[in-house]
C-alpha positions as CSV (number, residue, x, y, z in Angstrom):
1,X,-90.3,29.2,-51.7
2,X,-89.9,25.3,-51.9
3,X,-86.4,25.7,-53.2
4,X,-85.6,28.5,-50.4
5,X,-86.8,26.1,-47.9
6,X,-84.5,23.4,-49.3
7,X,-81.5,25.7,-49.3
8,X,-82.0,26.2,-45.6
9,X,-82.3,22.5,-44.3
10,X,-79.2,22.3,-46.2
11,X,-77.6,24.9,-44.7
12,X,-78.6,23.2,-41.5
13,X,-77.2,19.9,-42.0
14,X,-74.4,21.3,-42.6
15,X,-73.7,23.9,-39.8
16,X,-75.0,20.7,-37.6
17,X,-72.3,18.3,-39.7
18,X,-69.6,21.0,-38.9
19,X,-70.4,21.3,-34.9
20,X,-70.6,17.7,-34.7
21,X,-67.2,17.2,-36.2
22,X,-65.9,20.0,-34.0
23,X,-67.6,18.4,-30.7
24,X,-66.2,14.9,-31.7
25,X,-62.4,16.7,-32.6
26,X,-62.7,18.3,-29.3
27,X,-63.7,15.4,-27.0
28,X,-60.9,13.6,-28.7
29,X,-58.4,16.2,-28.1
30,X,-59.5,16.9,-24.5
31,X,-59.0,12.8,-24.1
32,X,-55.4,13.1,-25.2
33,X,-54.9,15.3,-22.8
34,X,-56.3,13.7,-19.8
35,X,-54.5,10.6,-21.0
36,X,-50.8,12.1,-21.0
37,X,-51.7,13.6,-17.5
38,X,-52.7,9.9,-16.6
39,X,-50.0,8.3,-17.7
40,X,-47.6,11.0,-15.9
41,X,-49.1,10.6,-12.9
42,X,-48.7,7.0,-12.8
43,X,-45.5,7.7,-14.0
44,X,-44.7,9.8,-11.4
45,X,-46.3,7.2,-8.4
46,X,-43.9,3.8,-9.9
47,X,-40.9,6.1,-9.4
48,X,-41.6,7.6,-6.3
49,X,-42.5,4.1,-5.0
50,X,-39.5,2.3,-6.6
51,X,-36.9,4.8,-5.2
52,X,-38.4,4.9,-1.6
53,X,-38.2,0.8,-1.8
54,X,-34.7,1.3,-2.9
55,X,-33.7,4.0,-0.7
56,X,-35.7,2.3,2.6
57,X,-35.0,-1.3,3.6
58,X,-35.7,-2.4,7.5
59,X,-36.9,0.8,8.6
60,X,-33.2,2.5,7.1
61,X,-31.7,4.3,5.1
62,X,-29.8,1.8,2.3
63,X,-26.3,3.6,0.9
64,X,-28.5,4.7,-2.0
65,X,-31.3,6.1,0.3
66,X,-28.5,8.2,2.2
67,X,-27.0,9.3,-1.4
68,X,-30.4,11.1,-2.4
69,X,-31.6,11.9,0.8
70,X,-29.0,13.0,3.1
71,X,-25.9,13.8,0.5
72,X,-25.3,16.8,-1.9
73,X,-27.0,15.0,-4.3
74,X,-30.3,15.9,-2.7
75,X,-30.2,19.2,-4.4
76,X,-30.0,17.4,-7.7
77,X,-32.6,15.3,-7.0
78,X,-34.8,18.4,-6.3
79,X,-33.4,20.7,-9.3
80,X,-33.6,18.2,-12.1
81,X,-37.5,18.0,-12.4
82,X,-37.1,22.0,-12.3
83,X,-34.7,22.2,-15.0
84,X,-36.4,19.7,-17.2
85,X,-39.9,21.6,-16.9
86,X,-38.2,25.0,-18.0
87,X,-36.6,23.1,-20.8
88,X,-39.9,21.3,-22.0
89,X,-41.6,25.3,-21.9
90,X,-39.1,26.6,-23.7
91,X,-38.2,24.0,-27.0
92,X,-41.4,22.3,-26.9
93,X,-42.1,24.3,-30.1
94,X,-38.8,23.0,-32.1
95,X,-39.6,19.4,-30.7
96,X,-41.2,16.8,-32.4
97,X,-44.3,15.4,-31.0
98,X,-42.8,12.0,-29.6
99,X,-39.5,14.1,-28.3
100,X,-41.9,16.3,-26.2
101,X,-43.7,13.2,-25.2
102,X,-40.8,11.5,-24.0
103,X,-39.2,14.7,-22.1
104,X,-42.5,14.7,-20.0
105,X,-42.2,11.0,-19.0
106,X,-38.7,11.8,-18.2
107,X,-39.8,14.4,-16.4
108,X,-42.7,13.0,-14.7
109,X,-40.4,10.3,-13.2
110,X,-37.5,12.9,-12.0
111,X,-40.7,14.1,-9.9
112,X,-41.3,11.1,-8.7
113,X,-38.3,10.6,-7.5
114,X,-38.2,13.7,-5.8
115,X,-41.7,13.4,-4.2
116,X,-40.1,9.7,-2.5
117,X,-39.5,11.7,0.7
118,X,-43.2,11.6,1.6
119,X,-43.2,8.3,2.2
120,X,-40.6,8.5,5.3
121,X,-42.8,11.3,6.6
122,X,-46.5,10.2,6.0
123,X,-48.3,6.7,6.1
124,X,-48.8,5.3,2.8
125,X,-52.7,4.6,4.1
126,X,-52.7,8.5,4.3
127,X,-51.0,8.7,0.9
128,X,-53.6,6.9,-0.6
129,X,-56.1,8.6,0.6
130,X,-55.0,12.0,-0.2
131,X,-54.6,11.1,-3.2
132,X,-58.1,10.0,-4.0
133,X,-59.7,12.9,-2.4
134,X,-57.0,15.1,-4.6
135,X,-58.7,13.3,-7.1
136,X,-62.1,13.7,-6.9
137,X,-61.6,17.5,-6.3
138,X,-59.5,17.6,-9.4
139,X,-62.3,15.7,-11.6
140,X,-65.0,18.3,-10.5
141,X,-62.7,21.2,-10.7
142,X,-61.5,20.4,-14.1
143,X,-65.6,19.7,-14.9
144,X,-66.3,22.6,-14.1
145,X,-64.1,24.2,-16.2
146,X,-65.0,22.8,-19.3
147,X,-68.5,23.2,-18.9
148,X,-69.1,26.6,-17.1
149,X,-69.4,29.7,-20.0
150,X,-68.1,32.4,-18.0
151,X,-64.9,33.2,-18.7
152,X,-62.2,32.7,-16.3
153,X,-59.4,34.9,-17.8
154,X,-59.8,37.1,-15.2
155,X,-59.6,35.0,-12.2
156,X,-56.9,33.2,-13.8
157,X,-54.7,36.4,-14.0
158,X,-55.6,36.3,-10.1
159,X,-54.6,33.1,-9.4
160,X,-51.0,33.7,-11.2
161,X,-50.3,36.8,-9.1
162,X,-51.6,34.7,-6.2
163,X,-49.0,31.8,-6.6
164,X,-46.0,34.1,-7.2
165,X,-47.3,35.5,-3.5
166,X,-47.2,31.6,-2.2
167,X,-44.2,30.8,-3.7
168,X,-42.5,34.1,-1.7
169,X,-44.2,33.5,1.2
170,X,-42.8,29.4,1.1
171,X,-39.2,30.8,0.4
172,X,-39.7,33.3,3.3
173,X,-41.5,30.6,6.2
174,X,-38.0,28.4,5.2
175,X,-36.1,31.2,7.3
176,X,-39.3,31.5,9.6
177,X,-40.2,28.2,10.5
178,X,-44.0,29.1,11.8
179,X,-46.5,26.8,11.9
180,X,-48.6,29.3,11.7
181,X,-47.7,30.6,8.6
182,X,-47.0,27.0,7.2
183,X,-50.9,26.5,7.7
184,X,-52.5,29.7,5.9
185,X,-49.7,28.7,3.1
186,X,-51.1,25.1,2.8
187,X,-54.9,26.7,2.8
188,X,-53.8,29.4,-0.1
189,X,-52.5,26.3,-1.7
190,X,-54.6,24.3,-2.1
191,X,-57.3,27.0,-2.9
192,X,-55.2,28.9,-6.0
193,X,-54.6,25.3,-7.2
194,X,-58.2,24.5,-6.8
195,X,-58.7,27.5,-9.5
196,X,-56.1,26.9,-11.6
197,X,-57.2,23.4,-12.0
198,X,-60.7,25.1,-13.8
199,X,-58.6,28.0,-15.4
200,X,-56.2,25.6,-17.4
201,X,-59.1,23.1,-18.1
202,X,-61.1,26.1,-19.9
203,X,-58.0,27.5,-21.1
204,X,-56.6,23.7,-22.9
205,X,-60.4,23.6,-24.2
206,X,-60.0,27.1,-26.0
207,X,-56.8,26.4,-28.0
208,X,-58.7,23.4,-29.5
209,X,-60.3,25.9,-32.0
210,X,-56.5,27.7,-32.9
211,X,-54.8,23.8,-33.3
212,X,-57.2,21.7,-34.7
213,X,-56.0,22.3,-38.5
214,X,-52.4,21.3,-37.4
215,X,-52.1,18.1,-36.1
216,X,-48.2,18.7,-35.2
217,X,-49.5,21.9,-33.3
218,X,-52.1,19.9,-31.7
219,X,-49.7,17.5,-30.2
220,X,-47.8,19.8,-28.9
221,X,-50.4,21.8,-27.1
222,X,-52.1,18.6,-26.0
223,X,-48.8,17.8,-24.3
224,X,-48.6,21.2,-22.7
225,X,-52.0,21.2,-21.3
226,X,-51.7,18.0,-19.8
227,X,-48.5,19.4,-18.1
228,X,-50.4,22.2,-16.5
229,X,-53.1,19.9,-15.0
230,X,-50.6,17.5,-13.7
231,X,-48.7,20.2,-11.9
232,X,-52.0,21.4,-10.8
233,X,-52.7,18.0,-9.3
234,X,-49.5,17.4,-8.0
235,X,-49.3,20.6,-6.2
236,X,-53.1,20.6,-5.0
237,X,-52.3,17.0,-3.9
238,X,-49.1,17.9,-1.6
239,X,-51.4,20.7,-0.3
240,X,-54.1,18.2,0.7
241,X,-51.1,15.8,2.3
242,X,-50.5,18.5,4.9
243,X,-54.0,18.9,6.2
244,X,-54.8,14.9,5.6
245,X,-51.7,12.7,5.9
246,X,-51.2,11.3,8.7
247,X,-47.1,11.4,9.9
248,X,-45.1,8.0,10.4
């Protein structure tokens, strides 16, 4: 009985050796993530601000500002973030870890760039804001999906056949021009990438246990995941701008 005993505390420690290593490989994989998406982010805001300050100077447009803003070049300076995002989805898995890395800063900055034009349409006190409050909402969202143990597969199914039905309705309202319809897309907007914000978080946490014996695998997929939140984030935030930012 003694050595039955024994034999089970042993078992114990062990089964509570194993979860801890998996808790601490988890938390440290969940970090990396949340750390690319920072850095993007950042990323993203020092180009943005760089090109406005480039493209702005005295209240007008410099001959760079009318290049990208005004000129056929516009359309590349929209398409390129596009085109790179495909790219990343579709090689990422014959990439090497720092060539994935690099293609998202890239990529993150092409946004950026892009995302410049909300500076001569909204006040950068507004801006700010937004942002923070895009923030905070993105911290509990993404909290919540982490922690909660229902599964969200099914309302993150949903929330995919609800953005293909935004993304029609956007391309539609461009022909339409009502501010009606602009509104209840902005609302839909920012609620599917509320969701989604959750449904990736639980989803980024659940490929821990299929990566964690392959390090190369792992960097990809941390890569990826912090991908999806940013674009989460970026989207909820241009939502949020409409309702929040205040026009110049």
């Amino acid at each position: 009985m003694a050595d039955y005993r024994n034999d089970m505390a042993r078992f114990g420690t062990t089964a509570s050796r194993a979860d801890a290593d998996i808790d601490q490989g988890l938390r440290a994989y969940m970090l990396r993530v949340y750390n690319y998406m920072a850095i993007a982010l950042a990323v993203t805001g020092i180009a943005a601000l760089a090109t406005y300050n480039m493209a702005v100077s005295g209240g007008q447009l410099t001959p760079f500002g009318v290049a990208i803003y005004t000129s056929a070049l516009k359309w590349v300076v929209m398409l390129a973030p596009l085109a790179l995002v495909f790219f990343l989805s579709f090689r990422i898995q014959s990439m090497s870890v720092g060539a994935a890395q690099a293609t998202f800063w890239i990529y993150s900055a092409l946004v950026g760039v892009s995302l410049s034009t909300i500076f001569l349409v909204y006040t950068a006190t507004s801006i700010t804001q937004t942002f923070f409050v895009t923030a905070a909402a993105f911290g509990a969202l993404s909290l919540y999906g982490y922690t909660t143990k229902r599964d969200l597969s099914a309302m993150g199914s949903f929330l995919v056949m609800g953005l293909f039905g935004l993304i029609i309705a956007m391309l539609v309202n461009l022909f339409l021009q009502s501010s009606a319809m602009q509104f209840a897309i902005s609302v839909i907007g920012v609620l599917i990438f509320a969701g989604l914000t959750a449904w990736d978080t639980q989803k980024i946490k659940n490929m821990y246990d299929i990566v964690a014996n392959d390090e190369t695998m792992m960097g990809r997929t941390a890569i990826m995941g912090a991908l999806s939140l940013y674009l989460d984030f970026i989207n909820m935030f241009m939502f949020l701008l409409q309702f929040l930012g205040n026009r110049e």
